[in-house]
C-alpha positions as CSV (number, residue, x, y, z in Angstrom):
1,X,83.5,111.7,104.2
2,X,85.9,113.2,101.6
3,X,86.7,116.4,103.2
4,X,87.1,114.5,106.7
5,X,89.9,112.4,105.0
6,X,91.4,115.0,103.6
7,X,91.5,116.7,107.0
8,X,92.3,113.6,108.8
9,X,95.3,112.7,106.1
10,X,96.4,116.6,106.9
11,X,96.8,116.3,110.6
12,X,98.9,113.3,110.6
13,X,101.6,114.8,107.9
14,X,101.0,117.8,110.1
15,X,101.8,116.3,113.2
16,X,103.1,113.2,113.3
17,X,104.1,112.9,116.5
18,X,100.4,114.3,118.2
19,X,98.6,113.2,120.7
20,X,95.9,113.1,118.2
21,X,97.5,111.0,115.9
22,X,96.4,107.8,116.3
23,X,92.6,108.8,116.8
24,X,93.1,111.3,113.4
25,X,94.4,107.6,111.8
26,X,91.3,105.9,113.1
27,X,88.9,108.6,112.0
28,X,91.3,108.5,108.6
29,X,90.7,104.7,107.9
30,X,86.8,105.2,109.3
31,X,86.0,107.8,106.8
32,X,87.9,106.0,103.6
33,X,85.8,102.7,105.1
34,X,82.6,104.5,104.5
35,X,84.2,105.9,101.0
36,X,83.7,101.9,100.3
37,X,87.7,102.7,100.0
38,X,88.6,99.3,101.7
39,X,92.1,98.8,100.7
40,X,93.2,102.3,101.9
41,X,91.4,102.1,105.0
42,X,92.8,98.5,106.2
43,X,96.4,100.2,105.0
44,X,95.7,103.0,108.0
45,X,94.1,100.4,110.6
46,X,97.4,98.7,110.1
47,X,99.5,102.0,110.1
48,X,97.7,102.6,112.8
49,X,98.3,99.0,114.7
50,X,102.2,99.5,113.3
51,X,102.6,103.4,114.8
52,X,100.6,102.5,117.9
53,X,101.0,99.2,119.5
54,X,99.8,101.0,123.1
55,X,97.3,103.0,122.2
56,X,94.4,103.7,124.6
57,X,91.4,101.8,124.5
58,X,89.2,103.8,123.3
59,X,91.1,104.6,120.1
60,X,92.1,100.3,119.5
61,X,88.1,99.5,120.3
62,X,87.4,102.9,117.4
63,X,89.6,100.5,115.2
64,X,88.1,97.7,115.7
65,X,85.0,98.8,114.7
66,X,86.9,100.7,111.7
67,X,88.5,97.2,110.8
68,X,84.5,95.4,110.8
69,X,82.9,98.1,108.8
70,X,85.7,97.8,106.0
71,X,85.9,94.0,106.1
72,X,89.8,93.6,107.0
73,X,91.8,91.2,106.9
């Protein structure tokens, strides 16, 4: 799960603006959930809710599941 945040984390400063942003910020927040990094990965959930108020529905029902697994507030 390390190297997929690390690739994750470079995408978004990579591109920003993607069309794969918000699911590289989901798969961000998933993989620092299963690092037991919970702070970090509620951070991007809400980066993610912040960046992304419209995003599809398969990437908000991704961060749902993201937001469970690392107990969010």
């Amino acid at each position: 799960y390390g190297d997929a945040a690390r690739i994750y984390a470079t995408n978004l400063q990579l591109y920003p603006g993607g069309a794969k942003a918000p699911d590289n910020m989901v798969k961000l927040g998933m993989a620092l959930a299963n690092l037991d990094r919970t702070k970090e990965a509620c951070q991007a959930f809400a980066e993610l809710e912040r960046r992304w108020p419209d995003m599809p529905a398969n990437v908000r029902k991704a961060a749902d599941r993201g937001r469970t697994l690392a107990v969010c507030p």
